[in-house]
C-alpha positions in Angstrom: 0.0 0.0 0.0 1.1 3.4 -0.8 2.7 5.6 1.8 0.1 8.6 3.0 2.4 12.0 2.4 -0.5 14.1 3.2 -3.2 13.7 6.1 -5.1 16.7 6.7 -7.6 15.8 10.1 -10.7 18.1 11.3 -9.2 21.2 9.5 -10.9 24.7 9.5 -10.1 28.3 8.8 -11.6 31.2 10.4 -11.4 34.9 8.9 -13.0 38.1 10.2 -14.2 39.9 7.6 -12.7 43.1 6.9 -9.7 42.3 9.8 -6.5 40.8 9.8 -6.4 37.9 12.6 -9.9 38.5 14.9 -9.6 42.0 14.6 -8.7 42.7 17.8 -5.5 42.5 20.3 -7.6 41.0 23.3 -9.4 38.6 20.9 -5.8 37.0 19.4 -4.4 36.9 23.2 -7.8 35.2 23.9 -7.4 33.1 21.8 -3.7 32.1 22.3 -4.7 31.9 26.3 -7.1 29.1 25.3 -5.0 27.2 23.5 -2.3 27.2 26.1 -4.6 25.9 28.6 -5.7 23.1 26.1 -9.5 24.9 26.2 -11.7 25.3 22.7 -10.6 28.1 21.0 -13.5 30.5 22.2 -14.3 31.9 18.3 -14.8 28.9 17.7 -18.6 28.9 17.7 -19.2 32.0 16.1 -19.0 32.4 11.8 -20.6 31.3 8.7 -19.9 29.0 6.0 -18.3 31.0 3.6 -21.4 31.8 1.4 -20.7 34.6 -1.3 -24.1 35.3 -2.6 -25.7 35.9 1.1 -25.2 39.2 2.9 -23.1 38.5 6.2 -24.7 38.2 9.9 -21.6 37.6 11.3 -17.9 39.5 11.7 -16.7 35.8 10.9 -16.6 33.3 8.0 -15.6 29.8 7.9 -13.5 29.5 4.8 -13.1 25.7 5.3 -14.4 23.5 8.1 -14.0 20.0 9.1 -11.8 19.1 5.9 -10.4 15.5 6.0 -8.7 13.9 3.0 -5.5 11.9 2.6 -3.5 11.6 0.0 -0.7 8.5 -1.2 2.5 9.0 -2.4 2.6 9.7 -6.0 -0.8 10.2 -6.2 -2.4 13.0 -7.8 -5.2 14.7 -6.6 -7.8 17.5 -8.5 -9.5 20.2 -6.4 -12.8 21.9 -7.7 -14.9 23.9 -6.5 -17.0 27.2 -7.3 -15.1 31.2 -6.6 -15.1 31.1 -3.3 -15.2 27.4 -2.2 -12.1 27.3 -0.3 -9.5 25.6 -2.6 -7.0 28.5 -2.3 -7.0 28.5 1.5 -6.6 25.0 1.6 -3.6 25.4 -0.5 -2.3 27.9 1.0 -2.5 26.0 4.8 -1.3 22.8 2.7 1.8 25.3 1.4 1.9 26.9 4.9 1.4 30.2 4.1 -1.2 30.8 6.6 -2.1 28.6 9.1 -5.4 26.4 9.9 -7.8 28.0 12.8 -8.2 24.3 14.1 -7.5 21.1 13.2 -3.9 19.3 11.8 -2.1 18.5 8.7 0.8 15.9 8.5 3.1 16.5 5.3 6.4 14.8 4.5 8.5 15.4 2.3 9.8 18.9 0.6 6.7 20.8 -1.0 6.8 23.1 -4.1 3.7 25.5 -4.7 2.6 28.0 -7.5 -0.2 30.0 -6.1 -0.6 32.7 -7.5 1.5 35.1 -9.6 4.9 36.5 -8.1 4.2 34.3 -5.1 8.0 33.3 -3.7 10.1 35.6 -6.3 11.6 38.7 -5.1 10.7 41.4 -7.8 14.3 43.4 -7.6 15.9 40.0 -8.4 16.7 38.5 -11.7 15.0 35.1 -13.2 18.4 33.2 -12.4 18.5 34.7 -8.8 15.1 34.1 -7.9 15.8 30.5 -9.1 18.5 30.0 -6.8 16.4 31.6 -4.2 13.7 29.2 -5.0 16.0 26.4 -4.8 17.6 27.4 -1.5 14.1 27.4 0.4 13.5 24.0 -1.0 16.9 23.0 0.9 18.6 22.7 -1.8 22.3 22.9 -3.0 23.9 25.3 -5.0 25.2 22.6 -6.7 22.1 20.6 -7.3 20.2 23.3 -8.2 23.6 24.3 -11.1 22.6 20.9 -12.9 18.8 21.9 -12.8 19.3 25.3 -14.0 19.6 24.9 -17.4 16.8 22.9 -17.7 14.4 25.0 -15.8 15.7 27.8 -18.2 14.6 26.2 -21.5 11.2 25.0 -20.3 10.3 28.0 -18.9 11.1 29.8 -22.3 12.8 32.9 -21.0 16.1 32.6 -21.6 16.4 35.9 -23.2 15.3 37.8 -20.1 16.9 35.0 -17.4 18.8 37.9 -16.1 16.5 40.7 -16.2 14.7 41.8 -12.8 11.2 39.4 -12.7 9.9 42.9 -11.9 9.6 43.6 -15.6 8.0 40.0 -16.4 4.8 40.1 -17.9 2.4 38.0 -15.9 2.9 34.9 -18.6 6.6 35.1 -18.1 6.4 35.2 -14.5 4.1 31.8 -14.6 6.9 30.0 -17.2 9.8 30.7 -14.9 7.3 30.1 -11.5 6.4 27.1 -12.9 9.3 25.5 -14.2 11.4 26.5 -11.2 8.3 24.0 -8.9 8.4 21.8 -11.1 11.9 20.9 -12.1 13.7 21.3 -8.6 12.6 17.8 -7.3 10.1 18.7 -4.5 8.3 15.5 -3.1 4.7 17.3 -3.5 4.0 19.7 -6.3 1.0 22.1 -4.9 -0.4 24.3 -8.4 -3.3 26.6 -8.4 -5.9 27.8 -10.9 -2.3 30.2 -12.0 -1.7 28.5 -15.1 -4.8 30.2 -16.2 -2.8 33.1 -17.3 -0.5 31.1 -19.7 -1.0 30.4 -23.4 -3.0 27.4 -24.5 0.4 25.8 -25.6 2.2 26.4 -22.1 -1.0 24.8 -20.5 -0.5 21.8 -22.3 3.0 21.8 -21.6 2.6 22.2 -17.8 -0.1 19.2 -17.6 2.2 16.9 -19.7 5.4 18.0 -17.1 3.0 17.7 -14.0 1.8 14.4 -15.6 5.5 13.1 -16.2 6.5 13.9 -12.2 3.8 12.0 -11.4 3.6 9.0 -13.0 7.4 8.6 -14.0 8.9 10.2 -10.9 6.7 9.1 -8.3 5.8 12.6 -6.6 2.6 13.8 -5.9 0.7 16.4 -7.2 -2.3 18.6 -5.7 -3.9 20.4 -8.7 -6.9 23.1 -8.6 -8.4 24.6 -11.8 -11.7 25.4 -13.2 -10.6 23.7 -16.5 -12.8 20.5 -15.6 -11.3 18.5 -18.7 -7.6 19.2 -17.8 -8.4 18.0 -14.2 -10.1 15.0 -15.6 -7.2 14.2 -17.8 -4.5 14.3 -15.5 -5.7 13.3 -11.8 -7.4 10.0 -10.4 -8.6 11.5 -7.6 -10.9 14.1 -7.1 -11.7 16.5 -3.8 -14.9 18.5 -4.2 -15.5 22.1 -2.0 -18.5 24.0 -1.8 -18.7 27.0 0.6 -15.2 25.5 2.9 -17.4 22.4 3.3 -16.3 18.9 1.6 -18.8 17.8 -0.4 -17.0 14.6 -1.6 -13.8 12.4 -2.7 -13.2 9.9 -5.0 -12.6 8.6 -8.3 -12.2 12.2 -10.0 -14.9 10.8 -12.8 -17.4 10.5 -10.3 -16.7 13.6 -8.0 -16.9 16.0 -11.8 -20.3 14.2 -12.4 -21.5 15.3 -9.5 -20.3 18.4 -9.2 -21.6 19.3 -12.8 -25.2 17.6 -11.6 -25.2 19.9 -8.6 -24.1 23.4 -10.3 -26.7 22.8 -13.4 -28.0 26.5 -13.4 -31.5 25.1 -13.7 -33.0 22.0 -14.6 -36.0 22.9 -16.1 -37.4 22.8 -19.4 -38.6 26.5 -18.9 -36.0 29.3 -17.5 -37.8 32.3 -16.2 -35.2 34.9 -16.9 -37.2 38.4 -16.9 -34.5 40.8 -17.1 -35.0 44.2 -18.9 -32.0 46.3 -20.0 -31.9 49.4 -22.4 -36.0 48.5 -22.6 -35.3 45.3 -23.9 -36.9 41.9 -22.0 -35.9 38.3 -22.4 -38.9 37.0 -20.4 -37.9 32.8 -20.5 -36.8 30.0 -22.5 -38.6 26.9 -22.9 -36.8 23.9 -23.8 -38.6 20.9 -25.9 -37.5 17.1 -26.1 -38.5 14.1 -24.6 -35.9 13.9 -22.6 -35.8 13.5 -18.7 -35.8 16.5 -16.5 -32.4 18.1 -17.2 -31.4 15.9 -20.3 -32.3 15.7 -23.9 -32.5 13.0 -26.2 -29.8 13.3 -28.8 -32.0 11.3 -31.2 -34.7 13.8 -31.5 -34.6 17.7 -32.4 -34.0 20.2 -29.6 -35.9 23.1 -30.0 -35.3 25.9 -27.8 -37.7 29.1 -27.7 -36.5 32.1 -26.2 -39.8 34.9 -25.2 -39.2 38.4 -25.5 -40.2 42.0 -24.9 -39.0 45.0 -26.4 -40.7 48.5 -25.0 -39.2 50.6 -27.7 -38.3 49.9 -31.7 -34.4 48.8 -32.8 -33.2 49.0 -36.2 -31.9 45.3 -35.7 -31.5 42.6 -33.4 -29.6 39.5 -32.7 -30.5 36.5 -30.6 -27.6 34.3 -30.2 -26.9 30.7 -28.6 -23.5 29.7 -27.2 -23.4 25.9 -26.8 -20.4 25.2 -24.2 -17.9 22.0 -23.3 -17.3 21.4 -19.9 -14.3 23.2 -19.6 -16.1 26.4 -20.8 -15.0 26.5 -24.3 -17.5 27.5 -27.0 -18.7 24.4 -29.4 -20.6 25.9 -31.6 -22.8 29.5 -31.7 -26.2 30.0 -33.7 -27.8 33.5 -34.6 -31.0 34.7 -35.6 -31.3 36.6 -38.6 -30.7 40.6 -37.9 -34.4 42.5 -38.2 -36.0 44.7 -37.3 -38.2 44.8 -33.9 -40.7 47.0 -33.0 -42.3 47.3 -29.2 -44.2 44.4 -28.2 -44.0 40.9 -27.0 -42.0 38.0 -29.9 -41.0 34.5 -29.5 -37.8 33.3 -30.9 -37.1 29.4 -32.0 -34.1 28.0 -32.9 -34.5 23.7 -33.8 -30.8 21.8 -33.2 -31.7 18.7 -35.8 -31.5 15.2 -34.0 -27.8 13.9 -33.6 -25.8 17.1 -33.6 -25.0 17.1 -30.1 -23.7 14.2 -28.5 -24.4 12.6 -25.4 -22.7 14.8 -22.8 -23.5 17.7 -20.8 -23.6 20.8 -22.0 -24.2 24.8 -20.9 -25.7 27.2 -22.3 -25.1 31.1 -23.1 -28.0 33.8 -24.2 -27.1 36.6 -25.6 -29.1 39.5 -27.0 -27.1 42.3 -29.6 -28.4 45.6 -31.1 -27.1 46.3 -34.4 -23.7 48.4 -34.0 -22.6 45.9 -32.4 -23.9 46.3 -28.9 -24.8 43.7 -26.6 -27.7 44.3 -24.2 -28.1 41.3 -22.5 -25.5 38.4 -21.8 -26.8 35.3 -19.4 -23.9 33.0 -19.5 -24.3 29.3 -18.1 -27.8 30.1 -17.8 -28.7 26.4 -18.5 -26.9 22.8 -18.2 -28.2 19.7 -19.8 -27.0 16.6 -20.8 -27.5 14.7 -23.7 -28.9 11.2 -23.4 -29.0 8.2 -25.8 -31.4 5.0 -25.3 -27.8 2.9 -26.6 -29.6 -0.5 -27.6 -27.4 -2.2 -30.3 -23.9 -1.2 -31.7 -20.4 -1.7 -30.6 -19.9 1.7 -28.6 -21.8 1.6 -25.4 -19.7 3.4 -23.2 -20.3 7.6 -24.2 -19.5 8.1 -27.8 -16.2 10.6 -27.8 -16.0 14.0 -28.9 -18.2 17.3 -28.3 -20.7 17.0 -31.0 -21.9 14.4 -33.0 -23.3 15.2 -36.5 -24.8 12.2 -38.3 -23.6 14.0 -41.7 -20.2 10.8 -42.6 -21.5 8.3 -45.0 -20.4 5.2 -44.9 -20.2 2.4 -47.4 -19.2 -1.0 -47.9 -18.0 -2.9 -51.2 -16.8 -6.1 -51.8 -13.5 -6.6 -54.3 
């Protein structure tokens, strides 16, 4: 059995809004009096689960509480979540940059982490300083981190600017060199936050494939939070699941995405009530119509979607148009209704996706209403998830079908010779 290099036990983290510590002198001595008498810490009690949509009733919010999880050597483990959820403070107490209100966490072995941008590089120093800074807090040699050094240099990309002050990085060189200096100087655990977000599409790829290679070749083990759901799903196992600093689950990282998707689906409904008016403009709701089950379609029948609207004045033209997303946010395929003119009153829009274009996966939606100029008016994004469902009753494939859509448009034939 794998060796546990991470056992986090009961953990919770307090904040007081607006204050540093509990706001107060007396409260931190308070609180530092309690736990040298081996009493409950006495702010314990008081907070809220960290709930960004609700107005506060409380000086104090619980940004986790009660997290347990462990996690094996060379394992590596996915951390989602909505804004908010927790997954940076966890990090951050896993990293120990800050410091859990309660609870413990047992690590061994040297840890890396890439928080967030600049975090561990001194601005006035160069690239090649701040790497031998880097290395030096990882307890490591001068000379061990010499043979490193060039390689950190060419995956990072920078080379040109290696001894220019990381002061005048941009924001994607500072994530290249941060990166490949966590990476490539042989920590045990490899901690990376949603930061990669601020790379290129190539870099991205470049960083999953490393993180993938320290993993599976090198044996270390990786904590990985993003909002990318498919690059989660492509390079961890294991998947830990936050909502508002409470655990919500952990598991096989297939199951803890499908239900996380299942329990952010903006509205499961056939028919959205939306009634927003901007600029005098009104999208009332949008009906959905298949025979599919509550918050699925069938992918063997047309999808019609009708979107109700109201206008109080006249527009030279307008736009309805219909994102369709992946899971990982990215944009499928868009569809736009004709520019014309509209006049005050109440219309009903209907667009018809033929049977078998979509595939059998979930999907979100994005609404978006433009004026002829361009100007946008309205924009509802994620406004809808559903899934696409097949009743799969003869054919070789009977796992999901691969890809994002699935148009029915190929021919096929077969000759003898």
């Amino acid at each position: 059995m794998s060796e546990v290099v991470i056992k986090v036990e009961d953990v919770s983290k307090q904040y007081r809004l607006g204050s540093v510590g509990t706001g107060t002198l007396s409260h931190d001595l308070n609180r530092m009096w309690a736990r040298v008498r081996g009493k409950e810490d006495p702010f314990a009690k008081l907070g809220e689960t960290n709930d960004r949509t609700t107005k506060a009733t409380s000086d104090f919010v619980w940004s986790l509480k009660d997290i347990n999880f462990e996690v094996k050597h060379g394992e590596v483990m996915g951390i989602i979540g909505r804004n908010g959820a927790g997954k940076s403070t966890l990090l951050k107490i896993l990293s120990r940059t800050t410091s859990p209100t309660t609870g413990n966490i047992k690590i061994k072995g040297r840890v890396a982490s890439l928080l967030e941008v600049g975090t561990g590089f001194h601005p006035e120093l160069t690239g090649k300083e701040n790497i031998y800074l880097n290395g030096a807090i990882l307890g490591m040699t001068k000379a061990e981190i010499s043979r490193k050094f060039d390689e950190i240099v060419d995956f990072s990309g920078v080379e040109r600017y290696i001894d220019t002050p990381v002061k005048r990085y941009s924001s994607g060189m500072y994530v290249r060199l941060a990166f490949a200096v966590a990476a490539n100087l042989e920590p045990d655990i490899l901690i990376v936050d949603e930061v990669l977000a601020v790379g290129d599409a190539e870099f991205q790829k470049k960083c999953l494939g490393k993180m993938k290679d320290v993993s599976v070749n090198d044996g270390r083990t990786v904590l990985f939070v993003s909002h990318n759901l498919l690059a989660v799903k492509s390079l961890c196992k294991t998947g830990l699941w936050l909502d508002k600093g409470l655990c919500k689950g952990i598991g096989p990282i297939d199951k803890i995405i499908d239900s996380y998707m299942q329990k952010n689906q903006s509205n499961k409904s056939s028919a959205i009530t939306i009634d927003k008016e901007k600029d005098g403009f009104t999208v009332l709701s949008v009906d959905i119509s298949n025979n599919g089950a509550e918050g699925c379609f069938n992918i063997e029948e047309d999808l019609t979607i009708t979107v109700n609207v109201k206008s109080e004045k006249h527009y030279e033209a307008i736009n309805i148009n219909l994102f369709f997303n992946s899971l990982d946010g990215s944009v499928i395929f868009a569809t736009v209704s004709p520019a014309e003119k509209f006049e005050n009153g109440t219309y009903t829009y209907t667009c018809v996706v033929p049977a078998y274009t979509l595939n059998d996966i979930l999907y979100s939606l994005d609404l978006m209403v433009v004026q002829n100029g361009p100007k946008i008016i309205h924009h509802f994004k994620d406004f809808l998830s559903m899934e696409g469902i097949e009743d799969r009753r003869e054919g070789a494939w009977l796992d999901k079908f691969p890809g994002l859509i699935r148009p029915q448009y190929f021919k096929w034939s077969k000759t003898k010779i």
